[in-house]
C-alpha positions in Angstrom: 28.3 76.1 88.4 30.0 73.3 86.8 33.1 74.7 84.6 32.2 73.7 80.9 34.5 71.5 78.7 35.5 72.5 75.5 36.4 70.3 72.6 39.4 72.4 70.6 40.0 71.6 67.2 43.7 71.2 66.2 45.9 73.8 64.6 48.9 72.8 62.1 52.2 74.2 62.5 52.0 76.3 60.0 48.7 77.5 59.6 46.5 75.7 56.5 43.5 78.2 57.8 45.2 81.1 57.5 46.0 80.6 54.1 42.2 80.0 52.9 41.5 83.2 55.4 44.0 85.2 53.1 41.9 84.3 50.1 39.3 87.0 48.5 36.1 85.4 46.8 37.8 86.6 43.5 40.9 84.1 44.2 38.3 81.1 45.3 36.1 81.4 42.0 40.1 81.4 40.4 40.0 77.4 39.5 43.8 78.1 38.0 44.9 79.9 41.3 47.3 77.0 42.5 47.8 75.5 39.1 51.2 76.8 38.2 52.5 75.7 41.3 51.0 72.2 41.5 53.9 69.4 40.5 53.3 65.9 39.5 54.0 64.0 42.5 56.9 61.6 41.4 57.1 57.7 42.7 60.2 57.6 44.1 61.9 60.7 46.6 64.8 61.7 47.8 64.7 62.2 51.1 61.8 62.2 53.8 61.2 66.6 53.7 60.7 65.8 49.3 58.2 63.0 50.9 56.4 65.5 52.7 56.4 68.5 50.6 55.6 66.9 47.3 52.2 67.0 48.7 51.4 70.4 50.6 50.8 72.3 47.1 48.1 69.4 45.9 46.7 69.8 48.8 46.2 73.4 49.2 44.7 72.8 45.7 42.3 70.5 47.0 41.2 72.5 49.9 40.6 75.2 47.3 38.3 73.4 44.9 36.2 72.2 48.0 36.2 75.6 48.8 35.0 76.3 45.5 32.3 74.1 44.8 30.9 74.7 48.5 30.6 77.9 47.4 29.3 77.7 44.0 26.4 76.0 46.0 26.0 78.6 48.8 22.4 78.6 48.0 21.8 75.1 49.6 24.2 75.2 52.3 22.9 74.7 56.0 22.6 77.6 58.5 21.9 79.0 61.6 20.9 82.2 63.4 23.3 83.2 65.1 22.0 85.3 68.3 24.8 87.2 69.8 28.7 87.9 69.3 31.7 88.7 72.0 35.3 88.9 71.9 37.2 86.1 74.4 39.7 86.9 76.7 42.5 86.2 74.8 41.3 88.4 71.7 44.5 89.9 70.6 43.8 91.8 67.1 45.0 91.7 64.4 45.2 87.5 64.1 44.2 86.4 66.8 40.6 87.4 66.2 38.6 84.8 68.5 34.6 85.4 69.0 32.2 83.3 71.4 29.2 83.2 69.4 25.7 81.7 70.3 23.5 80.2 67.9 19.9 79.1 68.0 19.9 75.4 68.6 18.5 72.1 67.5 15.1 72.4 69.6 14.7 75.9 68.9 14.2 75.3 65.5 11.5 73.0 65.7 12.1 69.7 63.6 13.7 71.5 60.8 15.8 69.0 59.1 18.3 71.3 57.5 19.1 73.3 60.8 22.9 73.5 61.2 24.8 73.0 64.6 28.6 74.7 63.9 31.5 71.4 64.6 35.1 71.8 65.5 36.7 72.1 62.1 34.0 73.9 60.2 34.9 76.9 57.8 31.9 79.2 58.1 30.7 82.2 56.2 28.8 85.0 58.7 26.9 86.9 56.7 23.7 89.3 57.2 21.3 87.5 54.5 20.1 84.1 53.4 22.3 83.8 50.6 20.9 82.8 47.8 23.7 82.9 45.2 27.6 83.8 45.2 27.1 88.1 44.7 24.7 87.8 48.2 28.2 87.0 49.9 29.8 89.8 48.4 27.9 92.8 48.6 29.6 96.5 48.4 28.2 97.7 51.8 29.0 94.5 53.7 30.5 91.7 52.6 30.9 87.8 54.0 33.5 87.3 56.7 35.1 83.7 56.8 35.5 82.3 60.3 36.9 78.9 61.4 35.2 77.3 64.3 37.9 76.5 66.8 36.1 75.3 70.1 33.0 73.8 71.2 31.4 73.1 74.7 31.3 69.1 75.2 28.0 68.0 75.4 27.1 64.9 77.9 26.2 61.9 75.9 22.9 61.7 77.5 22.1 65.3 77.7 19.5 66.5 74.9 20.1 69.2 72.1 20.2 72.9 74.1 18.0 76.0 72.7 21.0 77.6 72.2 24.8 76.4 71.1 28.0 78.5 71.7 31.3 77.7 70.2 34.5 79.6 69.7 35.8 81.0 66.4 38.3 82.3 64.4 37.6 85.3 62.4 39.5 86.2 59.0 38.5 89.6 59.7 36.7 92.1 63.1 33.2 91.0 63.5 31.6 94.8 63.1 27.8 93.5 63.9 26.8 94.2 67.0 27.2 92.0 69.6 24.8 90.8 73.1 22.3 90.9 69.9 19.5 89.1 71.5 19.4 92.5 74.0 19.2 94.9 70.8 15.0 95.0 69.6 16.5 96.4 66.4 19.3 94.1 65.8 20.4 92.8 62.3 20.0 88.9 61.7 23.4 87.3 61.5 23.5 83.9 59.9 26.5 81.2 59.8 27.2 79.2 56.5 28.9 76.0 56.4 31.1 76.1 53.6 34.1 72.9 54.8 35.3 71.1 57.5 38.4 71.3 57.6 39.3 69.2 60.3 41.3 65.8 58.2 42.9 68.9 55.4 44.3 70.6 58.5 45.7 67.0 60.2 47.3 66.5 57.1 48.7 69.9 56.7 50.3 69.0 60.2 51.5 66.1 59.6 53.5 67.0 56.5 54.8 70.0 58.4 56.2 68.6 61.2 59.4 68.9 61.0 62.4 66.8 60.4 62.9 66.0 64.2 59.4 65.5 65.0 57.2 62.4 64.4 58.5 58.9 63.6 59.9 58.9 60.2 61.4 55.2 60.7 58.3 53.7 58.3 58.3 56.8 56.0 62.0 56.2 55.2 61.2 52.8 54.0 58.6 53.7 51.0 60.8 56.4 49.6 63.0 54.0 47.2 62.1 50.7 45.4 63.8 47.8 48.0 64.5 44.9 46.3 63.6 43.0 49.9 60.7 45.0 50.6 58.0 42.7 51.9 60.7 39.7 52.4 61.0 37.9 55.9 64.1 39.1 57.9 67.1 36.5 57.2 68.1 37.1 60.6 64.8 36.0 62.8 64.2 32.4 64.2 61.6 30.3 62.7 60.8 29.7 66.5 59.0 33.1 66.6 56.0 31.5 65.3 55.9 28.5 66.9 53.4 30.1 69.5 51.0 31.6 67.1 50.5 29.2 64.3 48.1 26.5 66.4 46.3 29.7 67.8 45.9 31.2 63.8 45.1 27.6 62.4 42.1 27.3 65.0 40.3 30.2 62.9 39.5 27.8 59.9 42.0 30.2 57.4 42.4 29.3 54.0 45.9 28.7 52.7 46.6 32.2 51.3 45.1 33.9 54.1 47.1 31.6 56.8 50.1 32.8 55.1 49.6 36.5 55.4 48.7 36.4 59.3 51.7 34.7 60.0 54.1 36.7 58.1 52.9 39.8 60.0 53.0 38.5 63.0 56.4 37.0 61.9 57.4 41.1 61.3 55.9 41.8 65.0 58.7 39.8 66.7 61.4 41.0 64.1 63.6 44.1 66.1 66.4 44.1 63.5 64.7 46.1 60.5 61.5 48.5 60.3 59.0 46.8 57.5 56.0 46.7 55.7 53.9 44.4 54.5 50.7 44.2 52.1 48.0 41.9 52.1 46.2 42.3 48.5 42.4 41.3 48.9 40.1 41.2 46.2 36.5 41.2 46.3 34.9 38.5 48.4 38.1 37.2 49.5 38.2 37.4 53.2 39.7 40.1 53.8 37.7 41.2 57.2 38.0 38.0 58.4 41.7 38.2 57.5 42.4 41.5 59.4 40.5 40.4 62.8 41.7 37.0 63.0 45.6 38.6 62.6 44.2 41.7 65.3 43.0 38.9 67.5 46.7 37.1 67.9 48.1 40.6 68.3 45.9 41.2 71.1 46.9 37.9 72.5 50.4 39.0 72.5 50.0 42.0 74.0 51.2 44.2 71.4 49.6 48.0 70.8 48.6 48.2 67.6 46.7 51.0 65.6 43.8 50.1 63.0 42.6 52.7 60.4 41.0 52.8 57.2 39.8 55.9 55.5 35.9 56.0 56.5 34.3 55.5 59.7 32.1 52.5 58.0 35.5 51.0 57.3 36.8 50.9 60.9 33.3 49.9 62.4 33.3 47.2 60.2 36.8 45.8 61.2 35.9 46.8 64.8 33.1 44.9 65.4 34.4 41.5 63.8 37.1 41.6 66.1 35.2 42.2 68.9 33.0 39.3 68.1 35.7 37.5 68.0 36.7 38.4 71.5 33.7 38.1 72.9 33.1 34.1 71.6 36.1 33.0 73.2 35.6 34.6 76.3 34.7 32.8 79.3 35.0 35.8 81.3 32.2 37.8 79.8 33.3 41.3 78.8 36.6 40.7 80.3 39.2 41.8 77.7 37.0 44.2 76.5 39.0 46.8 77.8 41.9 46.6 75.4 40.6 47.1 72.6 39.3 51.4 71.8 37.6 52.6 68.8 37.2 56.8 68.9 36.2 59.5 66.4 32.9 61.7 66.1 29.8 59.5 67.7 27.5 61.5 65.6 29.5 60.9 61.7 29.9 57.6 63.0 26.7 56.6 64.0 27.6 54.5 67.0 24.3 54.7 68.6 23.2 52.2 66.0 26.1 50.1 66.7 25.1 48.7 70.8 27.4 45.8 70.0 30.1 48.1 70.2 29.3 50.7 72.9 31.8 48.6 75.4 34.6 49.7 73.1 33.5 53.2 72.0 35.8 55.7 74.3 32.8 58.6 74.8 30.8 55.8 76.6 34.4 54.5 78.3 35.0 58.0 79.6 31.5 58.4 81.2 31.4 55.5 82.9 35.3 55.4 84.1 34.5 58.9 85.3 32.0 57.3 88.0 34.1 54.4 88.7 36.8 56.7 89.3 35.1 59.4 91.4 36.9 60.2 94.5 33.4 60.2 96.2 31.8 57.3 95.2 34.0 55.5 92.9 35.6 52.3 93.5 38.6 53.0 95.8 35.8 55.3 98.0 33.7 52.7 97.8 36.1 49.7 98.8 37.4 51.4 101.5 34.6 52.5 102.6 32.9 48.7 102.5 35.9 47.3 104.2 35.8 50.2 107.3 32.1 49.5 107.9 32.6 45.8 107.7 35.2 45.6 109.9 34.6 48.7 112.6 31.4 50.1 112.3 31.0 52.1 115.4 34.3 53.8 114.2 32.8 54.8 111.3 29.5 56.0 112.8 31.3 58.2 115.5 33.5 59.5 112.3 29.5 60.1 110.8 28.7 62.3 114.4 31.7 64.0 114.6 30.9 65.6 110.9 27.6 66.0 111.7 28.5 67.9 114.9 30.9 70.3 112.8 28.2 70.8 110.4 25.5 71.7 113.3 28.6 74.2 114.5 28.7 75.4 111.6 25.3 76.1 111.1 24.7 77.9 114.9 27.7 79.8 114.6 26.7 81.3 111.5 23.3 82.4 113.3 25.4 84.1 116.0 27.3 85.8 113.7 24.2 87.2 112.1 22.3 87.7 115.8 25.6 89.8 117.3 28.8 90.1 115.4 30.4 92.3 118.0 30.7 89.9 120.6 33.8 88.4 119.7 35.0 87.2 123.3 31.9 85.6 123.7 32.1 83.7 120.7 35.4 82.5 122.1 33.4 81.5 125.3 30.9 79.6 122.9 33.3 77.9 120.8 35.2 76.1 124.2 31.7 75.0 125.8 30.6 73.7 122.1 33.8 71.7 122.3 32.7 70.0 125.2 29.6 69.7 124.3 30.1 68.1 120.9 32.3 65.2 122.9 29.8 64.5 125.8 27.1 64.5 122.4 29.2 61.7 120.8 29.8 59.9 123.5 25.8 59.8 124.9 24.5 58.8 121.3 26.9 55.8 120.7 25.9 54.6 124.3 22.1 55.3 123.9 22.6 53.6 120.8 23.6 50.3 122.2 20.7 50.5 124.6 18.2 50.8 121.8 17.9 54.8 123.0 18.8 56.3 119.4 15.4 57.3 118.4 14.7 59.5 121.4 18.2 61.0 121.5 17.7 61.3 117.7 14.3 63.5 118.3 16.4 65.3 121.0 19.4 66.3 118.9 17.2 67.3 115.8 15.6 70.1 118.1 18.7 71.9 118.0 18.7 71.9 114.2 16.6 75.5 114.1 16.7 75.9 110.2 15.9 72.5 108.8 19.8 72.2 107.1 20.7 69.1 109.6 18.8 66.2 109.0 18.0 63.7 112.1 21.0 62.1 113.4 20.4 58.4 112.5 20.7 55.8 115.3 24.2 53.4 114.5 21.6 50.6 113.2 20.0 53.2 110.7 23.6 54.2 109.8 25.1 50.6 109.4 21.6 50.3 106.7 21.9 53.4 104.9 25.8 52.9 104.5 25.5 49.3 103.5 23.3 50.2 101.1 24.9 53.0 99.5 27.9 51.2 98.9 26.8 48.3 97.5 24.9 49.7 94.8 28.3 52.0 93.8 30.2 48.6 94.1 27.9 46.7 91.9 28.4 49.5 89.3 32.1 49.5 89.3 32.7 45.9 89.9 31.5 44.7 85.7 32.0 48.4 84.7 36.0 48.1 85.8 36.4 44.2 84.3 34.9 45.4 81.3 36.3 49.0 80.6 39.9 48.4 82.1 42.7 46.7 80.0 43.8 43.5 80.8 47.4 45.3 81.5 46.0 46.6 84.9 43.2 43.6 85.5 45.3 40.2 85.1 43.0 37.4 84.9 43.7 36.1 88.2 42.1 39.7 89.5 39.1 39.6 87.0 38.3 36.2 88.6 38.2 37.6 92.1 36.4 40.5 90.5 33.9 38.2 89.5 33.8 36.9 92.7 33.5 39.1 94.8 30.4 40.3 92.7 28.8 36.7 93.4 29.4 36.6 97.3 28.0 40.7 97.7 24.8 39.2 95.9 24.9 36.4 98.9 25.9 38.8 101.5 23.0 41.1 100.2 20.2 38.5 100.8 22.1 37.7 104.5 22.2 41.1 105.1 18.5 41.7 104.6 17.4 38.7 106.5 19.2 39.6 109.5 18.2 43.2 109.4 15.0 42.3 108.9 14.6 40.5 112.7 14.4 42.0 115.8 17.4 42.8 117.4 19.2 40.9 114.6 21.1 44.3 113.2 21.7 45.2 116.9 23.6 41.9 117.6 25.5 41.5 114.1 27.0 44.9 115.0 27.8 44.2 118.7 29.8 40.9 117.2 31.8 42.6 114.6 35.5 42.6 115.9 34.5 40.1 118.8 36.6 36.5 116.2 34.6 33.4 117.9 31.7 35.1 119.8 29.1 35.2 116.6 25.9 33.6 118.2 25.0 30.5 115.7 22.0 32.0 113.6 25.1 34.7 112.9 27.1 32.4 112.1 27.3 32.1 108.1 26.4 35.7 108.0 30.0 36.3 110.2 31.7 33.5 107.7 30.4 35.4 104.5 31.5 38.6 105.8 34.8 37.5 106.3 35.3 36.1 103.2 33.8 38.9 101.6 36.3 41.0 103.3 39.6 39.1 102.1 38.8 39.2 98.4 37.8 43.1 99.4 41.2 43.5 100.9 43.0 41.6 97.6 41.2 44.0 95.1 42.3 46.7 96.7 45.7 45.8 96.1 45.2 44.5 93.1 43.7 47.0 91.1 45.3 50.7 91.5 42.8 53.4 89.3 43.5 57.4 88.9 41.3 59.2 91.5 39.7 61.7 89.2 36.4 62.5 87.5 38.3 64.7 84.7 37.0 64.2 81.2 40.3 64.8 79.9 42.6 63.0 81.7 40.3 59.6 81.4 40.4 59.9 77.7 44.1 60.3 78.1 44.2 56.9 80.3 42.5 55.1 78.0 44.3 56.2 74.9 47.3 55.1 76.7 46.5 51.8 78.1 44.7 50.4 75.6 46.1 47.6 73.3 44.2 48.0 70.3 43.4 51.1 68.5 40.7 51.3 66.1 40.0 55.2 64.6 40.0 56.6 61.0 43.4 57.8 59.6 42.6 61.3 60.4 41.8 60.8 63.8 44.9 59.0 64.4 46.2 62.4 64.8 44.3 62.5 68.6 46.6 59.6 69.9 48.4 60.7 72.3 52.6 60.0 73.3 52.7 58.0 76.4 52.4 54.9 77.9 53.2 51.8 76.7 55.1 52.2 73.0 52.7 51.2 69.9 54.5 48.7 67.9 52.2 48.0 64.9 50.3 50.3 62.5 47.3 48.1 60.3 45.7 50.2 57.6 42.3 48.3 56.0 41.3 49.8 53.0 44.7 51.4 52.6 44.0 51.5 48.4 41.1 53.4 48.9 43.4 56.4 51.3 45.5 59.0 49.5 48.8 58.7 50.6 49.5 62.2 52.2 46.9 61.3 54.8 48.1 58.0 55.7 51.5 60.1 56.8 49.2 61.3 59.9 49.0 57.4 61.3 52.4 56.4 59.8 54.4 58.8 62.0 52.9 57.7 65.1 55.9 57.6 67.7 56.9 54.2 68.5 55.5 52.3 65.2 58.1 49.7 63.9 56.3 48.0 61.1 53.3 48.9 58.7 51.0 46.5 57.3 48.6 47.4 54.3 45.6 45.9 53.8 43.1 46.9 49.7 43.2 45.9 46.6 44.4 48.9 44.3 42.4 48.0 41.4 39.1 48.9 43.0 38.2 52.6 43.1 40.9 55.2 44.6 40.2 58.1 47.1 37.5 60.9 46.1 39.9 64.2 44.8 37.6 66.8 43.8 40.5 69.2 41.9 41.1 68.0 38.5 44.3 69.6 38.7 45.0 67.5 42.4 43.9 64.3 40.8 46.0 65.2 37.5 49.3 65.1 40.0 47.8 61.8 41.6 47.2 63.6 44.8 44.4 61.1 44.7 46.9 57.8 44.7 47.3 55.4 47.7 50.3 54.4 49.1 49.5 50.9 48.6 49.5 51.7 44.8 52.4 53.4 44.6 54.7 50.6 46.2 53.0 48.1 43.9 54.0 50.4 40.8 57.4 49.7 43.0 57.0 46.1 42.9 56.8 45.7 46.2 55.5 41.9 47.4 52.1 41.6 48.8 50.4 38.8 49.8 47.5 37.6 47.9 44.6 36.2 49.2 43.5 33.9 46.3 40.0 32.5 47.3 37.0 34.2 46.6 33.7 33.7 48.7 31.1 35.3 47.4 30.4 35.2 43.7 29.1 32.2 41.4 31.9 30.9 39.1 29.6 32.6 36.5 30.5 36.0 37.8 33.8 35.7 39.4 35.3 34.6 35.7 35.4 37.9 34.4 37.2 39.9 37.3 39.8 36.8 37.5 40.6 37.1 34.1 40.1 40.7 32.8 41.9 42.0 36.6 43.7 40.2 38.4 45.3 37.5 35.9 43.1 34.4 36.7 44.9 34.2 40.3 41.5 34.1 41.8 39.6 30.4 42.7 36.4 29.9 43.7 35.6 28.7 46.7 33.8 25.2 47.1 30.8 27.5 48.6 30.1 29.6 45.7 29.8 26.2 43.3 27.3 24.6 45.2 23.5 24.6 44.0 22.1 26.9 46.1 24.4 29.9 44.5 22.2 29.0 40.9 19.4 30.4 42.1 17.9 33.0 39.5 15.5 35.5 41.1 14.8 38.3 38.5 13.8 36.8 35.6 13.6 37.8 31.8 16.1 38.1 29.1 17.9 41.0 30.3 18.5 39.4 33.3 21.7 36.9 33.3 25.2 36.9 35.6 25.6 40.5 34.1 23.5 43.1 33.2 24.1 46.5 31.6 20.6 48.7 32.1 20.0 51.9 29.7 17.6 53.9 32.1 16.3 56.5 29.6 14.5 59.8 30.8 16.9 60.5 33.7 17.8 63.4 34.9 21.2 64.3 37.5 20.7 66.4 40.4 22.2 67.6 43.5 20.9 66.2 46.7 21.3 68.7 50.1 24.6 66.8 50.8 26.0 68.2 47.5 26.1 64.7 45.9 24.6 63.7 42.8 21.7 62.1 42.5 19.5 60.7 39.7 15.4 59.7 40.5 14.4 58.0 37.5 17.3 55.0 38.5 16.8 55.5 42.2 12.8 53.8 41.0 14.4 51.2 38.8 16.9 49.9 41.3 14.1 50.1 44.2 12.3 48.1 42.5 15.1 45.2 41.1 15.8 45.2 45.3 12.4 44.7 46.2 12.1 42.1 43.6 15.1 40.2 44.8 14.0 40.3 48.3 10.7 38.8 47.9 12.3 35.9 45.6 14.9 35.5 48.8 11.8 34.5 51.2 
């Protein structure tokens, strides 16, 4: 049985869930439990450990009020059934409290909606009811245990919900209910709660523990002080640095401003004298996106690793797929290139099924398909080496195919002697030394039958000494040559594309991608030669008979021999070329890729999963960066090897969600972008605005951002005067009482009001027809 994979969630060094597991439901309902020891956290520090610190009590606040409120709505939490409980092996009470639990799954439940299926991460309550307030947690015979889920099988991409889910957990407390509770008739009903998911709370937790001589603190030790240079161009780089770049960045039809801010980053790319960063301040409708890729796009030209993050998964998809359009239109090589650029995180939160435009990036799909391409037994070195042996000695291949066959037929008879006398152990020995024999004079007489067209009678004659069925008929070298050839090339045109799409440029130059690609276009000739020659009498026969003999081919061979030899130098040049692990693991692929990859596109939080290794990452981008608090962009920040930082928001749009009052009071909430321009640091402005009328852009340039914004010669022309809701209360702005509403909580836990949901359908509806 195939040995499951398990996807572990990650633990800080000092443990954030053993905290919340040391809390009683008296001190979550406590909404002043941290307040006393939450601090303002001040703009300017010290030293990197007051960096780090001056968030972990916010935080632990935070946590707590999620806590709080998720409880406070117990009622419309999802959960499951869970159907039995056991301890794991390495259940060592009285903290290391782990349970494999199994829970009714997806398509056990029918097409309920709200059925839960437990994630690495997730803070669950197990409890024996359905709660339906707070008290039904806490009951005086048997109250609510908190459990953190740990570990979880990984599911194939392809492979459907199953009837039932397992995953490991962390219990708070013993697990009393009885466990194997699907074999009990008069079991109790356990049920797991989500409450959290703790997955980015404890990545934060981590990285702010780390330790002073862990992590890369060369950025960190940058944003501690004002710097009167900060954002300046190092005095002591060449002007020539950019000399490369700029007609390359000009060919992407930039504006002024934004021209200016790709160049000065790349600018800080080639700098090795100081660690910087930079901040590119992009208003509405400015071109930003466009900004970001057209600057990722140079850095992949140049061959630098890079990692891109923003705060939400719609954030890095967005960024994602512009510059993989971009890669893709000024490709003449296809997909080629492809392979440097890897965007990761949960496939399900990010809804990458609905993204096929960027499945070639996505590293679940990477892994599956690198896993076949790399398969010692029909991968792409198996399957090159194999193609180059039967091309260039097939009957040495075929006698390799009898010989097996032979020790499997041994195998096979000896095991029925075994059963028939096991006593008779010199005569066994006597059996083994005449098999011996036997098996060689076997070889020997169906190669030689074979050239003389007598394989199908010795193949009837051999197949009577199969007596259970387990040997299939020995196939005749013609039928051997066919089959082989055919298996082959269908595993090489899978890995061929697959490996010049899904491999970084790093380990395909181009010179090998074009011998990839043609080598792809002379197996499609030598498929269609193949089949007309195997389909003629004799023809097979006499190709095989010729292989080996240089000058003899018989002229209808002829361009059949040419083609294969052709076919066999660029065979013999990728194999040299192209060097690839020889591995089906899961793990170790996604390790590969992480590795080798030049761009990295993941949310903050997961920037936690990048691995040390391989080449060093040079360049840290964060988009959005107004719109992520500061302690969580310290998880990307430290990444080993990271020499300069570039920001990418606009702090005067809305800051990151804090739920705690008393969190958001401290500005647990605030950016780092915000806080170094409270430090006046420089940024870069990007100054033209896209998408508005003039009518509408006046009054964010003027009440905002000082009337630095202009209006592009797009948003003046007619076409942007077009009125399609018409009416009075219609004009560039419009302020809408809706009356009669009423706010409610949806079953994600967010807000939600009806009565304006109708009125906005409706003004959306109304705008679309006008737009036909």
């Amino acid at each position: 049985m195939e040995r499951k994979r398990w996807k572990k969630a990650e633990t800080a060094p000092k443990d954030l869930t053993g905290l919340v597991f040391s809390w009683s439901l008296k001190d979550i309902l406590n909404k002043n439990l941290y307040k006393d020891k939450v601090k303002m956290i001040p703009d300017t520090f010290s030293s990197v450990s007051h960096y780090l610190t001056s968030f972990i009590y916010p935080l632990i606040e935070e946590t707590h009020a999620d806590l709080l409120s998720s409880m406070t709505m117990v009622s419309q939490a999802p959960l499951c059934e869970i159907l039995s409980v056991e301890t794991t092996q390495d259940y060592k009470p009285p903290t290391n409290l782990k349970y494999k639990i199994t829970v009714k799954g997806i398509r056990n439940n029918g097409n309920d909606a709200e059925i839960y299926e437990p994630e690495t991460g997730d803070l669950i309550a197990l409890t024996d009811v359905r709660p339906k307030c707070i008290s039904d947690l806490n009951r005086p015979k048997r109250s609510y245990i908190v459990a953190s889920v740990v570990a979880k099988p990984v599911r194939d991409l392809d492979e459907p919900p199953p009837e039932e889910d397992t995953c490991i957990v962390l219990s708070s407390k013993p697990i009393e209910f009885e466990q194997n509770m699907e074999t009990n008739k008069k079991r109790e009903t356990l049920f797991a709660v989500f409450l959290i998911n703790m997955t980015t709370n404890n990545r934060i937790w981590a990285a702010l523990n780390i330790g002073p001589d862990l992590g890369n603190k060369c950025i960190i030790q940058k944003v501690l002080q004002p710097d009167s240079l900060a954002g300046e161009e190092c005095t002591l780089c060449s002007s020539d640095s950019l000399s490369n770049s700029e007609p390359m960045v000009s060919s992407f039809d930039l504006n002024d401003s934004q021209k200016a801010a790709v160049l000065s980053c790349i600018a800080a790319r080639e700098c090795h004298h100081q660690n910087s960063i930079k901040q590119i301040w992009g208003p509405p409708g400015t071109g930003k996106t466009k900004t970001v890729a057209t600057l990722l796009f140079a850095l992949h030209r140049m061959k630098c690793r890079t990692v891109t993050c923003a705060p939400t998964n719609i954030a890095v998809l967005a960024v994602t797929k512009r510059l993989v359009g971009l890669v893709r239109d000024s490709n003449e090589y296809g997909t080629y290139g492809l392979g440097d650029i890897l965007l990761f995180g949960n496939r399900k939160r990010m809804k990458i099924d609905d993204h096929r435009d960027l499945h070639d990036v996505f590293l679940d799909f990477r892994v599956k398909i690198l896993a076949k391409c790399f398969s010692p037994r029909s991968g792409w070195k198996y399957s090159l080496e194999s193609m180059i042996c039967l091309l260039e000695d097939p009957k040495e291949m075929y006698s390799t195919y009898l010989r097996e066959r032979m020790n499997q037929r041994k195998g096979v008879q000896t095991n029925q002697e075994k059963e028939e006398d096991i006593q008779s152990q010199s005569s066994n020995k006597d059996r083994k030394k005449n098999k011996k024999s036997w098996m060689r004079k076997d070889i020997e007489r169906t190669l030689k039958n074979s050239k003389k067209g007598k394989g199908k009678k010795q193949q009837d004659k051999n197949s009577e000494g199969a007596t259970d069925g387990s040997c299939d008929k020995l196939l005749t070298l013609e039928e051997f040559f066919k089959k082989k050839f055919y298996d082959i090339v269908n595993n090489l045109k899978f890995c061929i594309p697959k490996l010049r799409t899904h491999l970084p440029t790093s380990l395909i130059p181009l010179e090998v991608a074009k011998n990839m690609i043609g080598a792809h276009r002379l197996l499609e000739s030598f498929i269609i030669l193949f089949q007309n020659i195997s389909g003629e009498s004799e023809g097979l026969k006499e190709v095989i008979e010729k292989i080996g003999d240089a000058g003899k081919s018989v002229d209808s061979f002829c361009k059949f021999h040419k083609t294969r030899r052709k076919f066999l130098e660029i065979l013999r040049c990728l194999r040299q070329a192209i060097e690839v692990p020889n591995t089906t693991d899961h793990y170790r692929i996604k390790s590969f890729c992480l590795q080798n990859a030049t761009l990295l596109f993941c949310t903050a939080s997961s920037s936690a999963q990048i691995p040390v290794g391989g080449k060093p990452i040079e360049l840290l981008v964060i988009d959005e960066a107004a719109q992520l608090k500061e302690c969580e962009s310290a998880i990307p920040l430290q990444i080993s090897g990271i020499r300069h930082a570039i920001l990418i928001g606009d702090e005067l749009q809305l800051p990151a969600m804090v739920k705690s009052k008393i969190s958001e009071e401290a500005k647990f909430g605030r950016s780092l972008f915000q806080r170094l321009v409270l430090l006046g640091h420089r940024k870069h402005l990007l100054n033209l605005q896209y998408r508005m009328h003039p009518s509408i852009s006046l009054f964010p340039s003027r009440e905002f951002y000082d009337n630095l914004i202009l209006d592009a010669p797009n948003v003046k022309e007619r076409k942007y005067k077009r009125s399609y809701l018409h009416g009075n209360m219609y004009g560039s702005y419009s302020f809408i009482n809706v009356a009669y509403g009423k706010e409610e909580f949806d079953n994600r836990y967010s807000t939600r009001n009806m009565v304006e949901v109708v009125v906005v359908s409706e003004m959306v509806a109304t705008l679309a027809k006008g737009m036909l």
